[in-house]
C-alpha positions in Angstrom: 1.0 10.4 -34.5 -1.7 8.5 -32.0 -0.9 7.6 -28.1 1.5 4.9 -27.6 1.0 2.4 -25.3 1.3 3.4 -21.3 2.4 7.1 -22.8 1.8 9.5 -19.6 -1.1 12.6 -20.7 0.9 16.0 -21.2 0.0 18.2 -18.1 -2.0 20.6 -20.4 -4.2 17.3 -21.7 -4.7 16.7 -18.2 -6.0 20.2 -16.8 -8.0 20.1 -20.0 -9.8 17.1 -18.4 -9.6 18.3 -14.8 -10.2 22.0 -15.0 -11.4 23.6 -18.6 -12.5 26.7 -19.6 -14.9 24.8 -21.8 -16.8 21.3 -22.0 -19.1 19.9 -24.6 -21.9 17.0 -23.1 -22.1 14.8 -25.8 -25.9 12.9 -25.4 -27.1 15.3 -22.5 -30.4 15.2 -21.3 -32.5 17.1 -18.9 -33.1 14.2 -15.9 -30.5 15.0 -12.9 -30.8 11.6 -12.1 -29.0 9.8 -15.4 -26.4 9.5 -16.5 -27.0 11.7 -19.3 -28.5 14.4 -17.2 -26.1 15.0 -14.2 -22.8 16.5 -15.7 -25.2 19.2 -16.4 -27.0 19.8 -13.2 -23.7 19.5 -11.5 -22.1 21.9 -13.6 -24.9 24.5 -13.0 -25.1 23.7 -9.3 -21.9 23.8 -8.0 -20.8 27.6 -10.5 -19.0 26.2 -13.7 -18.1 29.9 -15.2 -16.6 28.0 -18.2 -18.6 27.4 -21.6 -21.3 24.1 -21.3 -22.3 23.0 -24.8 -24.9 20.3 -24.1 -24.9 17.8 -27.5 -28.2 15.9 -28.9 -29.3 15.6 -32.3 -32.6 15.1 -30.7 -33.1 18.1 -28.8 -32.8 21.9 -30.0 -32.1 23.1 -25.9 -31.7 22.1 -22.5 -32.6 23.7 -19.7 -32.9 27.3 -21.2 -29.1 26.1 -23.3 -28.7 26.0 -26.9 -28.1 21.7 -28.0 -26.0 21.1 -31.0 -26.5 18.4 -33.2 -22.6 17.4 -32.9 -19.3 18.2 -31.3 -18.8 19.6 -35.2 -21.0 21.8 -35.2 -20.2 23.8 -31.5 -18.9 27.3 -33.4 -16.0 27.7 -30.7 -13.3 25.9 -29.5 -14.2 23.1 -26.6 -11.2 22.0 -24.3 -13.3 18.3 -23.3 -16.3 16.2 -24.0 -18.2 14.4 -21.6 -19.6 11.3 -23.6 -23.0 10.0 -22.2 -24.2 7.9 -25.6 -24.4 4.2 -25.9 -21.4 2.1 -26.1 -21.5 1.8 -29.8 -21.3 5.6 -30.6 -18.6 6.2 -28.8 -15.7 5.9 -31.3 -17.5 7.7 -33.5 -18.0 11.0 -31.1 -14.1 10.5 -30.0 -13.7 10.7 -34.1 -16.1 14.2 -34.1 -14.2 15.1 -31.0 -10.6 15.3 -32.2 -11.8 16.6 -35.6 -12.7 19.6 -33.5 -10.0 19.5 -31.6 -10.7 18.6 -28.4 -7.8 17.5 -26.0 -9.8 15.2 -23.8 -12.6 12.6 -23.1 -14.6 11.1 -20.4 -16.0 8.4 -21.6 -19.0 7.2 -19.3 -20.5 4.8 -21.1 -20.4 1.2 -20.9 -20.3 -1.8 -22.6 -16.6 -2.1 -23.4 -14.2 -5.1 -21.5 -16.1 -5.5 -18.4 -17.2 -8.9 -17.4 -20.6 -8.5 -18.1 -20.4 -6.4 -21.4 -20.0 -10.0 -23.1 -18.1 -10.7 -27.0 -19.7 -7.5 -28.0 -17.8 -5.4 -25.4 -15.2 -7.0 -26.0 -15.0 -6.2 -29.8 -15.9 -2.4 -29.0 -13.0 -2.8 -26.7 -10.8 -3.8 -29.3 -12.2 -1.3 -31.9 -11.6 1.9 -28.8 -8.6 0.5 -27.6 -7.3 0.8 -32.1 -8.4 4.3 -32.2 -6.7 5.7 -29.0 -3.8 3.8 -30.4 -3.8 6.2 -33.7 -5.6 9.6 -31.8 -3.6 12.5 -29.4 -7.1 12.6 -27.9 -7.0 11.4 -24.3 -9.7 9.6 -22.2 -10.8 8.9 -18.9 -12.9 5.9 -18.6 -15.3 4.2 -20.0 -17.3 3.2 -17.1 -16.8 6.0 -15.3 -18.8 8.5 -13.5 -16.4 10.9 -14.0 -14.7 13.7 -11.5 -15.4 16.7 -9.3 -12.9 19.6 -9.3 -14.4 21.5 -6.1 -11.1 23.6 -6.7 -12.2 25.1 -9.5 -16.1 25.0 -9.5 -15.8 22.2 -12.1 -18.2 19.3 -11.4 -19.3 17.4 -15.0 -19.9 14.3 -12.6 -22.3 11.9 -14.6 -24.0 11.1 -11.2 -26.3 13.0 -8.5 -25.5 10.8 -5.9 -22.6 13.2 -3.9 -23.8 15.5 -0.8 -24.9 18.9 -1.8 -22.5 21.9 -2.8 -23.2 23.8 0.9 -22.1 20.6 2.7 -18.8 20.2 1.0 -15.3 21.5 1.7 -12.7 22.1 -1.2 -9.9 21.4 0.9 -5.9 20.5 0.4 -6.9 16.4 -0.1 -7.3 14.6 -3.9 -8.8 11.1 -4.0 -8.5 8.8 -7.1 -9.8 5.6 -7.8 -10.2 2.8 -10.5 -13.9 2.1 -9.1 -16.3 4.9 -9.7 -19.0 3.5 -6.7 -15.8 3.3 -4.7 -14.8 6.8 -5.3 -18.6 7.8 -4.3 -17.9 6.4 -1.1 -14.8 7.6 0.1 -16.0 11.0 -1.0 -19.0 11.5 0.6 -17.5 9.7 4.0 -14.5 11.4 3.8 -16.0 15.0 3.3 -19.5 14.5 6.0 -16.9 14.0 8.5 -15.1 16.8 7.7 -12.1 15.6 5.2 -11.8 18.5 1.8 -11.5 16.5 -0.9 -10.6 19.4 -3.6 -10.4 16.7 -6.7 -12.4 13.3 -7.1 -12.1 11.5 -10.5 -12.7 7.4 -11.2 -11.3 6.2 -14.1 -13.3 3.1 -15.0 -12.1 1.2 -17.3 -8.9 2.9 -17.7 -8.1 2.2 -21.4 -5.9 5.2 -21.7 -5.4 8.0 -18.4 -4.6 6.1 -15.8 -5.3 6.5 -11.5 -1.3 7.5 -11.6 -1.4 9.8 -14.2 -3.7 11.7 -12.1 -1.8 11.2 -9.0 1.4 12.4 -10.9 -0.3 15.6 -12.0 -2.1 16.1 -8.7 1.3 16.1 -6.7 2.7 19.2 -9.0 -0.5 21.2 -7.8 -0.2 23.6 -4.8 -3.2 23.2 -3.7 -2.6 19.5 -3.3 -1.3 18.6 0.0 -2.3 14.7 0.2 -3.6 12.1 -2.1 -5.8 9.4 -1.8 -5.8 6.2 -3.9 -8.3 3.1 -4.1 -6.6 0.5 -6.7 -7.8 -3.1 -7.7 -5.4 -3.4 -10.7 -1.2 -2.6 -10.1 -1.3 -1.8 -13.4 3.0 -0.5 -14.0 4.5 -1.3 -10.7 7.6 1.1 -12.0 5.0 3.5 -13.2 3.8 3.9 -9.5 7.8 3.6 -8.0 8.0 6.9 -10.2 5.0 8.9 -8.9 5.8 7.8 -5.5 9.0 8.7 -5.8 7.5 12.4 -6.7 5.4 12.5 -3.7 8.9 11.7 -1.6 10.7 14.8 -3.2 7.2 16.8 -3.0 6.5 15.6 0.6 3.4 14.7 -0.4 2.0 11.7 1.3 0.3 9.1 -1.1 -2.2 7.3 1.0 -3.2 3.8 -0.5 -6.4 1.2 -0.2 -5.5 -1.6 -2.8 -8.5 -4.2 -3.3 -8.7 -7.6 -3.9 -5.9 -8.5 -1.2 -7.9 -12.1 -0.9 -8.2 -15.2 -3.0 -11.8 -14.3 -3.5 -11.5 -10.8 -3.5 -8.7 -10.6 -6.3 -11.2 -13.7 -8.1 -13.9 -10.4 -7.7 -11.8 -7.7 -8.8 -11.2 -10.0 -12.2 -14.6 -10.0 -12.6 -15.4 -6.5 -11.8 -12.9 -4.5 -14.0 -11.3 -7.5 -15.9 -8.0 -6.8 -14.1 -5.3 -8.9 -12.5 -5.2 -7.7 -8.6 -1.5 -8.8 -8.3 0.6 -11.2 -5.6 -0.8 -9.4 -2.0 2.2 -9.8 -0.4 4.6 -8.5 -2.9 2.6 -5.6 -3.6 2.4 -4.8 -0.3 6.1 -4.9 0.6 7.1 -2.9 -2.6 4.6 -0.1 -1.6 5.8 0.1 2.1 9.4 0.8 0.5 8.7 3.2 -1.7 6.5 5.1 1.2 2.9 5.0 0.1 0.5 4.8 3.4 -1.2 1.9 2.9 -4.4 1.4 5.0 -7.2 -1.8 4.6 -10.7 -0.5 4.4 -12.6 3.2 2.8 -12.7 4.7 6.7 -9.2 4.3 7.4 -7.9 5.9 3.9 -10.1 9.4 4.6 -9.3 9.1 8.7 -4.9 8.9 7.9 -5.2 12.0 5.2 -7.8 14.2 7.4 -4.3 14.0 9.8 -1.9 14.6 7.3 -4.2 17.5 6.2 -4.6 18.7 9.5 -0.9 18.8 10.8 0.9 18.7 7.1 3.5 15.9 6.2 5.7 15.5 9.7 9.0 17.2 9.6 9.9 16.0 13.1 9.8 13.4 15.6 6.7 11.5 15.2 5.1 8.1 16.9 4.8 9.6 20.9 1.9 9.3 21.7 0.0 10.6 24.5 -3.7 9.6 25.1 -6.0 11.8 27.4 -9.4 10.4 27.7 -12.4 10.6 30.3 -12.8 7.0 30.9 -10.5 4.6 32.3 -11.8 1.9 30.4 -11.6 3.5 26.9 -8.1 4.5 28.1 -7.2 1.0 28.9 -8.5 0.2 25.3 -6.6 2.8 23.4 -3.7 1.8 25.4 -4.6 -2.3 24.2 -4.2 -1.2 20.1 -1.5 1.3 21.1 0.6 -2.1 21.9 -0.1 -3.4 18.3 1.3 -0.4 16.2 4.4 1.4 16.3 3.5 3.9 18.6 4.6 4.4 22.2 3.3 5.9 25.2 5.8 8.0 27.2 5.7 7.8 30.7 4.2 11.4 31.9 6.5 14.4 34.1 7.0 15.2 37.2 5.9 18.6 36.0 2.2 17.0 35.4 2.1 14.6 37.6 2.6 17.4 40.2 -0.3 19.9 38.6 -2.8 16.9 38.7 -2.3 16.6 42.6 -3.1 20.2 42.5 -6.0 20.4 40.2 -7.8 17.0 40.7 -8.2 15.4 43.1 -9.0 11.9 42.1 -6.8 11.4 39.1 -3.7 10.0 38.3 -1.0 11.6 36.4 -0.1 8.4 33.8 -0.1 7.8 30.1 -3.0 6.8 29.0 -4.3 9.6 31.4 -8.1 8.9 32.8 -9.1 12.5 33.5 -12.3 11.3 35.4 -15.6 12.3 35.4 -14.7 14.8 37.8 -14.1 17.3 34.8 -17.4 17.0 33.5 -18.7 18.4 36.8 -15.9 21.0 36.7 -15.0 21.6 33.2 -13.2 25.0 34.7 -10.4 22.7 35.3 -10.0 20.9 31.4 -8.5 23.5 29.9 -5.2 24.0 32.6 -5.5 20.1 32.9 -5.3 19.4 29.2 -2.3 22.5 28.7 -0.3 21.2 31.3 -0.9 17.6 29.4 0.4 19.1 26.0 3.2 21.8 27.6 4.7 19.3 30.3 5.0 15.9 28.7 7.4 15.2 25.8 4.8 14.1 23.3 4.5 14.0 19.2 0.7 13.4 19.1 -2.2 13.7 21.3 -5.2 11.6 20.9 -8.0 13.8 23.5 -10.6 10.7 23.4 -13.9 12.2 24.4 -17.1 10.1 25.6 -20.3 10.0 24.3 -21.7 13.9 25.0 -25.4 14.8 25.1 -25.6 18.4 23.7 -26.3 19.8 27.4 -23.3 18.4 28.6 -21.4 19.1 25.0 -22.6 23.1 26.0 -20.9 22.6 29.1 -17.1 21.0 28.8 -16.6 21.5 25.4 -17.0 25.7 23.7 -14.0 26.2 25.7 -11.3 23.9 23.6 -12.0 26.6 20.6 -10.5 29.1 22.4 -7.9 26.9 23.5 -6.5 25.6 20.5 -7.0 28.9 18.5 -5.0 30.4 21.4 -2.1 27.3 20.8 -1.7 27.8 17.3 0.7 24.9 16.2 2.3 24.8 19.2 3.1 21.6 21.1 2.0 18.6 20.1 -0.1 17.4 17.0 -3.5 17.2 18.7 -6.8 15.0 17.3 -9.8 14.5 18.9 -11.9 11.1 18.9 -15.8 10.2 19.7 -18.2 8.0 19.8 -21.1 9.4 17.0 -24.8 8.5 18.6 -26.8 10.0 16.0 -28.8 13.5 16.8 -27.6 12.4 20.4 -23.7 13.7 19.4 -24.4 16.1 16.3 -23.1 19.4 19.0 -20.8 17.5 20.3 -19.2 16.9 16.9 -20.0 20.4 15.8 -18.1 21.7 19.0 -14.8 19.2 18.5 -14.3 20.2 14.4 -14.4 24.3 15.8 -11.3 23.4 17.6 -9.8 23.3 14.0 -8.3 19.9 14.7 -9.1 16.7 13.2 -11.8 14.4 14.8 -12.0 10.9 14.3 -15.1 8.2 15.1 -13.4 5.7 17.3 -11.0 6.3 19.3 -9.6 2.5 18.7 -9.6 3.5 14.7 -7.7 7.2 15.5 -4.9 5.0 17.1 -4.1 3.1 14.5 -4.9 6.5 11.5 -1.8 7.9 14.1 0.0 5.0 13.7 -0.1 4.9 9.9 0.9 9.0 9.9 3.6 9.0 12.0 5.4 5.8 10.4 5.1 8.0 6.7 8.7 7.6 5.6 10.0 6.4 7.9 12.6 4.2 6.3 13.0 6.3 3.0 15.0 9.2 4.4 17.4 7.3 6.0 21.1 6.8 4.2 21.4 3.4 2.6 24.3 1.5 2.6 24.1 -2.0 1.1 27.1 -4.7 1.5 29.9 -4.4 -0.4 29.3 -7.7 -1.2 26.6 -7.1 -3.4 28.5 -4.4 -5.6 32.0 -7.1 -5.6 30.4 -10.1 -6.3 30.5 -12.3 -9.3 28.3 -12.8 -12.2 29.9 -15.3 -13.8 27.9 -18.3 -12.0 25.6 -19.5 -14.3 22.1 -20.8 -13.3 21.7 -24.8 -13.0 20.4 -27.0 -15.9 16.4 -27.5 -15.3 15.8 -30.1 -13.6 19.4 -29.5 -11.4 19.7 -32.1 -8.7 20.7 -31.2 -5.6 24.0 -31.7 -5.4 24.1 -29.5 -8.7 22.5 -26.7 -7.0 24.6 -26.7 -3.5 27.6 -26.5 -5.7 26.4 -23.7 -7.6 25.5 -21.6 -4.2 28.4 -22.3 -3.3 30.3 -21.1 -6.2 28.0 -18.2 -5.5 29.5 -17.9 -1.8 26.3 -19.6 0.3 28.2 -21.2 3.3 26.9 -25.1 3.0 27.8 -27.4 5.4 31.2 -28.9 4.5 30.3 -32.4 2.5 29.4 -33.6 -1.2 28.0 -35.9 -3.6 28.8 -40.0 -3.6 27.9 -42.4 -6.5 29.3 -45.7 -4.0 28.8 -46.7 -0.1 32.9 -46.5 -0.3 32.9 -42.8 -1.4 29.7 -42.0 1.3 31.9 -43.5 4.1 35.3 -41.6 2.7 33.3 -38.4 2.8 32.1 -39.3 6.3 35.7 -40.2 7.6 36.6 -36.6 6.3 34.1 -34.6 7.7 33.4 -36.2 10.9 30.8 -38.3 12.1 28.0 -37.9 12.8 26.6 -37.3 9.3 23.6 -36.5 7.4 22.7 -37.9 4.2 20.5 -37.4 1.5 19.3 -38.7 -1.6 20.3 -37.0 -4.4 17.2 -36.0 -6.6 15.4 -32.6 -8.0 16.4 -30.0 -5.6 12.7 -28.6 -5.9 11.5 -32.2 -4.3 10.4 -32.3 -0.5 13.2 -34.7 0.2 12.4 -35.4 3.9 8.5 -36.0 3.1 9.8 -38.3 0.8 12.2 -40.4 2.8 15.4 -39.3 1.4 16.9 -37.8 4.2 19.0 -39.5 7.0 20.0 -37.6 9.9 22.5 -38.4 12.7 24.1 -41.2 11.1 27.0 -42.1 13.5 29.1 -45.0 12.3 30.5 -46.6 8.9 28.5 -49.5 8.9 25.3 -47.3 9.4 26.7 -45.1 6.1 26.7 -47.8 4.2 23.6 -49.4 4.8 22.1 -46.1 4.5 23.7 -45.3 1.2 21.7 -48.5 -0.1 18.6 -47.6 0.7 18.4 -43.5 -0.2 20.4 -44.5 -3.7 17.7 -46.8 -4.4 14.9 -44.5 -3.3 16.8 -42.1 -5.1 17.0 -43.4 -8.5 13.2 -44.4 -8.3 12.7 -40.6 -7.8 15.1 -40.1 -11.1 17.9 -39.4 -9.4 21.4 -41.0 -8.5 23.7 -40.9 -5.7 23.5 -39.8 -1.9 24.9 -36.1 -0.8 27.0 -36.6 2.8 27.1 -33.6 5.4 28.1 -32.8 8.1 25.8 -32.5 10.8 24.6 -28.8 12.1 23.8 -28.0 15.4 21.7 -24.3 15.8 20.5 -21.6 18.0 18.4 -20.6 15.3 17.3 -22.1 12.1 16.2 -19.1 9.3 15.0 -18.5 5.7 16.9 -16.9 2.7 15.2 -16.7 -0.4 14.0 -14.7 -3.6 12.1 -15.2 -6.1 11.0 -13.4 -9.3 7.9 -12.1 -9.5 6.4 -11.2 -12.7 5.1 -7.7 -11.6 7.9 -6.4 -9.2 11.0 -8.5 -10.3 13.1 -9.9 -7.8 11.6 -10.4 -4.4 14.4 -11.4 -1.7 12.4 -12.9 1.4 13.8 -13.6 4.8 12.3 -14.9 8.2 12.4 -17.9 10.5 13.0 -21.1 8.6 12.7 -24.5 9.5 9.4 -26.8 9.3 8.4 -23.8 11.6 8.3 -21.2 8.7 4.7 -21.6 7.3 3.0 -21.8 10.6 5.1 -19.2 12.8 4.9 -16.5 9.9 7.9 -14.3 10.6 8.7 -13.6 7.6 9.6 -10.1 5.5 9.7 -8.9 1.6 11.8 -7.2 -0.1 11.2 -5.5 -3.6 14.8 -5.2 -5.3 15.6 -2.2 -7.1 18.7 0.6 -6.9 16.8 1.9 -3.8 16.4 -1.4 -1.8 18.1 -1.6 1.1 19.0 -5.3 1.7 19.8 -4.9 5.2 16.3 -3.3 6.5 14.9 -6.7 5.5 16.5 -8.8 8.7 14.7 -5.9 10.5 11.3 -6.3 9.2 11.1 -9.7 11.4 11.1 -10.8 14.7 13.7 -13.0 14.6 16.0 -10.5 12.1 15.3 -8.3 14.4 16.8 -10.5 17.7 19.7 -11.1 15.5 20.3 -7.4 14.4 20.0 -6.2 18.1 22.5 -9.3 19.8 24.8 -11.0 17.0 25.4 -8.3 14.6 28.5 -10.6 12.9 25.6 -13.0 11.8 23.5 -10.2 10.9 26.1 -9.4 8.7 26.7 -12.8 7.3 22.8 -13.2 6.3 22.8 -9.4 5.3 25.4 -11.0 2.5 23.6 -14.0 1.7 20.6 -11.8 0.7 22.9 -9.7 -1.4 24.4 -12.2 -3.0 20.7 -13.8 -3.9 19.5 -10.3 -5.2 22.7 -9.7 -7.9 22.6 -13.1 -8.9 18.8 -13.0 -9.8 20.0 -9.9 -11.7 22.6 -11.3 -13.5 20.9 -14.5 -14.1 17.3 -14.0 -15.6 16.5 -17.8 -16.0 16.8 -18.1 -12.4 13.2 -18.0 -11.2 12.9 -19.3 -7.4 16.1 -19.6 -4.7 15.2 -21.5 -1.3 18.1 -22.0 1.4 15.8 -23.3 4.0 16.8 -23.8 6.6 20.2 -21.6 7.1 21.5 -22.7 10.7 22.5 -20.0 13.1 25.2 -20.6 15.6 25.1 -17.7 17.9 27.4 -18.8 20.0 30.4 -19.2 17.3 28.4 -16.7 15.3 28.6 -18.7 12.1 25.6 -19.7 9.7 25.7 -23.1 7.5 23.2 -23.6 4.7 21.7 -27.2 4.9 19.7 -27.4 2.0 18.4 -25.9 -1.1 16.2 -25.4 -3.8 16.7 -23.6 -7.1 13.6 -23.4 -10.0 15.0 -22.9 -13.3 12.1 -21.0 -16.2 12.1 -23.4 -19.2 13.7 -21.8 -22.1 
């Protein structure tokens, strides 16, 4: 029996790829610098106690190590292959390799389904892709350089291009990307400024193991405290709801950099790895729900997990933030992308305002605090300054933003914090240092910050916003989720309009559905227009009656404020006739709204994440005010966070809470009907009138798509 489809590794599979007692390197050479020659260098370099069997038919040794002609003819058992050859040979080995029985592969050659390998990559593609589809082998790659295991000495990386064993720290943090160049940067960033990434793998081309398979079996290991992820392809949306789902219950953070966010970026992704990047937006929204840290560039993803690796996953309060820098101006400038996150800056004690009268004589006790220049002179007085800062304010995180130090004046202010900190322990708040790196200029000063044992950050601008990102981790996802009864009671007996519905057809059906249209309704005669107008009061507004997905004011079809009979009737004339050249017939007449507000409702289905409800402000506003919100559906969603993900939602929730309430239902009633109904594809009610003052909301117009069948 082979691997089916999407079928998740075994965990003993995948520790025979991450950490074996044995590996065979099938085409190894003796250059460090190929691709051929590096898993073995890096094996010797960084202590591999396990078995190496180097593999080439060409070669009787290696480097002082016996070469076998084949995986077959190794005498004992191997665990994995590395598999350096030419694209062609690669089934073939995978063939020798399972004969032998080896559980897994990395397979770094390439030549298979990227854009450049051509119709000949694309038929070994096919011809891999057949094999896996019969094998239990499992493989990482192709086109991958491959992984380092600093955890367990295990380094078969296909590349020499990583800093060197002394300068690297096999900390609590995982990284795992699709990209192996991209994993090559995050590494060696993320680990020269101080970040322990214990396990680094790329998987390529991912025909078979997948960057969430590896996530997965990274969260069950202790020694895991943090994961980092760099994604161009979703690849199983619900595959990655379940892993982060994991990471919830593990409290383990999953920290994420998804690629190809852009028309052109997503157009280079495609032709980078052959992958669909996915709808931005969408993705985006789903990830936020299910708690992955999303950041938007390689520094931020290593500067938000070298703070969850430093203080652990937050248990507390979190998002108080107090900033104590040495120059007013950087504190001004903290304090200007402090006002664009979450975060907020307490106002500081009595208790310290009152030491810093004592102590110095020119500051002033605030938050930001600007502790002068005066401590460089004195740097006696930073450590009961910077105490009294941490023990007398009610802080959750401290950002200490230091200046640009020469190492004379690094000598000076700084030895001291070491004792400090290792004096505090993890008491008071969660503490990180930022700087300015100047080259050779700052190398003590850097050296001096990391003894403190907390994290330091380039940037003090960039550590606000790595803060930000930390202390807003799950932040929705623990709290207790109650969702409308409405959405539980409601029927799914309304069926979806024909294609094609007009809209006359689809305001009946949301209202069958329980949308609150204005009171009103189709007419096929000026007599029946000004009977409907009589009944619901003048004025009116009236509207030729054609596709409900067609602009109907761009196209002249609507008349608003229509105030007497004789003006119903010569309107009628003129939208039926425009109407019927548009193929449609009739006029709709309603009454007339007045608003406070005007807002969105809709959904639609996308065809990676499902049902996507969407709310914000609505009217012709909507596309150039952008205050709107997503929402991925699922048993988890909570329908009423989404008013709260916008401005406007968020005025409404906080003053009119009945109307909350009433849209909080709308967007319920959306979600099950999308479930009920799968042919519905696309819901508009745009715009949805708010009367605060009454505390009603009126639908006054709609559009429904219908999928084809």
């Amino acid at each position: 029996m082979g691997n089916e489809p999407g079928s998740v590794p075994s965990a003993q599979v995948l520790r025979s790829l991450l950490s074996p007692k044995s590996v065979a390197v099938v085409g190894a050479s003796d250059s460090r610098f190929t691709f051929s020659g590096a898993p073995l260098h890096n094996l010797s370099v960084h202590g591999f106690t396990g078995s190496v069997y180097p593999v080439n038919p060409k070669r009787d040794e290696i480097g002082g190590q016996e070469c076998y002609p084949s995986v077959l003819d190794i005498p004992e058992a191997v665990e994995t292959a590395v598999i350096t050859v030419p694209a062609a040979a690669v089934v073939d080995v995978l063939e020798q390799c399972e004969r032998r029985g080896v559980l897994s592969a990395t397979v770094v050659s390439a030549g298979f389904g990227e854009d450049g390998a051509g119709p000949d990559g694309q038929v070994r593609q096919r011809r891999l892709d057949e094999w896996l589809s019969g094998s239990r082998l499992r493989v990482l790659g192709p086109n991958t350089a491959g992984l380092i295991n600093l955890l367990d000495d295990y380094v078969p990386r296909a590349a020499a291009n990583h800093l060197e064993g002394s300068r690297l720290r096999a900390g609590s943090v995982a990284l795992f990307t699709q990209s192996g160049a991209c994993s090559n940067i995050v590494f060696n960033r993320a680990q020269a400024n101080g970040v322990g990434i214990g396990v680094m793998a790329a998987t390529g081309g991912e025909c078979d193991i997948t960057v969430w398979d590896l996530v997965e079996h990274s969260l069950h290991d202790e020694r895991v405290s943090v994961v980092m992820v760099v994604i161009e392809a979703l690849g199983d949306p619900q595959r990655i709801r379940k892993v982060a789902a994991l990471a919830h219950s593990l409290r383990k953070p999953v920290v994420l950099l998804k690629l190809g966010s852009s028309p052109l970026g997503s157009e280079v992704v495609m032709t980078h790895s052959g992958s669909i990047a996915g709808d931005e937006q969408v993705a985006r929204a789903a990830f936020e729900q299910w708690g992955i840290v999303q950041v938007d560039d390689f520094d931020a993803l290593w500067q938000v997990a070298r703070l969850f690796e430093a203080w652990g996953a937050p248990t507390g309060p979190t998002g108080r933030l107090g900033v104590f820098a040495f120059s007013g101006g950087e504190a001004a400038l903290i304090a200007d992308h402090a006002s664009d996150t979450s975060l907020s800056l307490p106002a500081v004690s009595e208790a310290f305002d009152q030491n810093i009268r004592e102590v110095l004589g020119f500051a002033k006790a605030a938050n930001p605090f600007d502790a002068t220049g005066e401590l460089v002179g004195r740097p006696e007085k930073l450590v009961p300054v910077l105490n009294s800062f941490l023990d007398d304010n009610e802080l959750t995180e401290v950002l200490v933003a230091t200046p640009v130090y020469r190492a004379e004046a690094a000598e000076r202010v700084l030895p001291q914090l070491e004792t400090l900190f290792r004096d505090r322990g993890d008491s008071g708040p969660r503490v990180a240092f930022s700087m300015w790196p100047a080259g050779p200029l700052t190398e003590l000063q850097a050296e001096l910050l990391s003894a403190t044992g907390c994290p330091v950050l380039p940037d003090s601008t960039r550590a606000v916003h790595a803060i930000d990102r930390y202390s807003g981790w799950l932040s929705g996802l623990d709290k207790p989720r109650a969702a409308p009864e409405t959405a539980a009671s409601l029927s799914a007996t309304v069926p979806a309009p024909r294609l094609g519905a007009t809209y006359a057809e689809v305001r009946d059906c949301l209202r069958e559905l329980g949308m609150p249209f204005a009171p009103g309704g189709h007419t096929t005669s000026a007599d029946e227009a000004v009977a409907m107008a009589r009944e619901i009061g003048f004025p009116v507004v009236m509207k030729g009656d054609v596709s409900s997905t067609m602009h109907k004011a761009k196209a002249g079809l609507v008349a608003v404020g229509v105030a007497t009979e004789d003006a119903v009737r010569a309107r009628y004339s003129e939208l039926a006739a425009l109407a019927a050249a548009h193929g449609g017939q009739g006029v709709v007449v309603e009454a007339m709204v007045s608003a406070s507000l005007q807002c969105f409702v809709g959904a639609r289905r996308d065809p990676d994440f499902g049902t996507t409800l969407i709310f914000g402000l609505g009217g012709s506003a909507a596309e150039f005010l952008d205050d709107t919100a997503l929402l991925v559906v699922d048993e988890e969603a909570d329908v009423g966070e989404l008013l709260l993900g916008t401005r406007v939602g968020s005025f409404i929730q906080e003053e009119y809470p009945k109307v909350a309430m009433s849209l909080t239902e709308m967007l319920a009633a959306t979600a099950a009907w999308f479930t009920a109904e799968p042919a519905v594809e696309d819901v508009d009610l745009n715009p949805v009138m708010v009367d605060v003052t009454s505390g009603t909301v009126t639908c006054v117009d709609g559009r429904v798509l219908v999928r084809e069948a």
